[in-house]
MIDOSE-1310 file (N, C-alpha, C; in nm, 2 decimals, decimal comma, always signed):
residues 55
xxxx	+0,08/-0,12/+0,00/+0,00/+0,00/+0,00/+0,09/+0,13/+0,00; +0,22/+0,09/+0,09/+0,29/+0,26/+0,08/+0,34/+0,29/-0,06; +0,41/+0,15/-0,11/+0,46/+0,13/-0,20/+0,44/+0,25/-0,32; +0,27/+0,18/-0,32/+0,20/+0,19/-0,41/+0,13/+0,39/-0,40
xxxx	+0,15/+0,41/-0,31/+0,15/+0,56/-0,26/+0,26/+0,66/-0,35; +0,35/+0,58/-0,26/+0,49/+0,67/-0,30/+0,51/+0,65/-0,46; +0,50/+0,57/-0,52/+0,46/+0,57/-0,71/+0,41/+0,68/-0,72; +0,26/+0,68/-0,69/+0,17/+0,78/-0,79/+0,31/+0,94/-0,68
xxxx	+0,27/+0,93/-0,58/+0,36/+1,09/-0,53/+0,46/+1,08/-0,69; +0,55/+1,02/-0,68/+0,67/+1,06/-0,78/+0,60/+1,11/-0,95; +0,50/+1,05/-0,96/+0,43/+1,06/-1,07/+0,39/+1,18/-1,07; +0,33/+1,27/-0,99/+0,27/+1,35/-0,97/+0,39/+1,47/-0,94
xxxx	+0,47/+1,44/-0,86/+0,53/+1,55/-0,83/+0,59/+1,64/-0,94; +0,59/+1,74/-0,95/+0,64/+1,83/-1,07/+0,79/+1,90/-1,04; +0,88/+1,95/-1,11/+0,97/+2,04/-1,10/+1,03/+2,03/-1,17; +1,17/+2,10/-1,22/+1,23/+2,09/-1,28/+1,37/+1,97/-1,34
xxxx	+1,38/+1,98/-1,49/+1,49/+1,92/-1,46/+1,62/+1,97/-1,51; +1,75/+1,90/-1,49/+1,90/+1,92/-1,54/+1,83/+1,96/-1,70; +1,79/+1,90/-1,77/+1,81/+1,95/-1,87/+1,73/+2,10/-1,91; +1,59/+2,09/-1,87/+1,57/+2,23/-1,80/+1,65/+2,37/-1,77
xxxx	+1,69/+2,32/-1,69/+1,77/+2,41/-1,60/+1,91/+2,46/-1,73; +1,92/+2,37/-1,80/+2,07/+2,41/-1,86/+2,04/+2,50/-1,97; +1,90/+2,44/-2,02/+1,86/+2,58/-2,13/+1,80/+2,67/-2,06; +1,77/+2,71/-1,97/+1,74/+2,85/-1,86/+1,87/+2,92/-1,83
xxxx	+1,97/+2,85/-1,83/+2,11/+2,91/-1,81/+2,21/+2,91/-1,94; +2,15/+2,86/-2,06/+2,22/+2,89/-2,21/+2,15/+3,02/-2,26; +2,01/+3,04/-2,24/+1,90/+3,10/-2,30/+1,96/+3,29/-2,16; +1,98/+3,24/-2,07/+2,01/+3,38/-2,01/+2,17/+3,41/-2,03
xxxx	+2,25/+3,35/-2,05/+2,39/+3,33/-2,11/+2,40/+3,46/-2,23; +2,31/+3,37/-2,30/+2,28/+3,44/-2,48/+2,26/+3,63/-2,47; +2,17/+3,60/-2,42/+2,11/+3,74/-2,36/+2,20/+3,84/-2,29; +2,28/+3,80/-2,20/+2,38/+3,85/-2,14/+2,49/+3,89/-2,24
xxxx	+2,54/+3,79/-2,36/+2,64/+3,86/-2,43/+2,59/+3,90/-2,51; +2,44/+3,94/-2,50/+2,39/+4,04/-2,66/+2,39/+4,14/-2,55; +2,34/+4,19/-2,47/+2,34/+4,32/-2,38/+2,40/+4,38/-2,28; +2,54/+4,30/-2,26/+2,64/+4,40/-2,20/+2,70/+4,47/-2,28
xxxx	+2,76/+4,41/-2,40/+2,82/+4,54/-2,49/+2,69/+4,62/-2,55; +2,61/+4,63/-2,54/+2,54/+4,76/-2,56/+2,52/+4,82/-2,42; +2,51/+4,78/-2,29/+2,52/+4,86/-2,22/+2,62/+4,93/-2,17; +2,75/+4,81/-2,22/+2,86/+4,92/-2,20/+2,90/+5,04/-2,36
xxxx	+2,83/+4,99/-2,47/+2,87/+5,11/-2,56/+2,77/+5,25/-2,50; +2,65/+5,20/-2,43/+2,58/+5,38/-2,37/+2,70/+5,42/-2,32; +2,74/+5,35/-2,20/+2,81/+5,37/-2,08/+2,97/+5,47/-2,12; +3,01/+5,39/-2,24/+3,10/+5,49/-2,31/+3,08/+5,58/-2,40
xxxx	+2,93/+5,58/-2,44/+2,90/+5,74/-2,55/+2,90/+5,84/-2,43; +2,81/+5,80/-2,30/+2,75/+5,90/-2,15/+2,88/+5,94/-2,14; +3,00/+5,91/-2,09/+3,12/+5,91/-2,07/+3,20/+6,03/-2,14; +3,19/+6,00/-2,31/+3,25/+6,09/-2,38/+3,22/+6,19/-2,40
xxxx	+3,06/+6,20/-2,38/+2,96/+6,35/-2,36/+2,99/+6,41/-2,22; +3,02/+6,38/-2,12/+3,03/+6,41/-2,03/+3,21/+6,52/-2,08; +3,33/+6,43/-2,09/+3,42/+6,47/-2,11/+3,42/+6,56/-2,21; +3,33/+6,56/-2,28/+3,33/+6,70/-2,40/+3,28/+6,81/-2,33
xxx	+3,16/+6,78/-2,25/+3,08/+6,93/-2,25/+3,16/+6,94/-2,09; +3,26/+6,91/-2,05/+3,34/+6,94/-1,89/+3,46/+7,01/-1,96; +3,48/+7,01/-2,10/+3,62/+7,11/-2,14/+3,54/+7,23/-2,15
């Protein structure tokens, strides 16, 4: 009877898995090296306007 308990629980239980998880961390990876160099090319235009209009 437990046996047969603890089956269906595993059946039922939900969450994630490894392979899951690996495309949630390729898929935010991706994204990361599309939008740091554009946040650092603002970061360097802000930068150079700043040093122009401070002469």
């Amino acid at each position: 009877m437990k046996l047969a308990r603890i089956c269906e629980y595993l059946k039922i239980k939900k969450g994630f898995t490894i392979v899951d998880l690996l495309v949630i961390i390729c898929v935010i990876g991706i994204l990361a090296a599309i939008m740091i160099p554009v946040f650092m090319g603002h970061h360097q235009n802000r930068l150079a306007k700043q040093i122009k209009f401070s002469k």
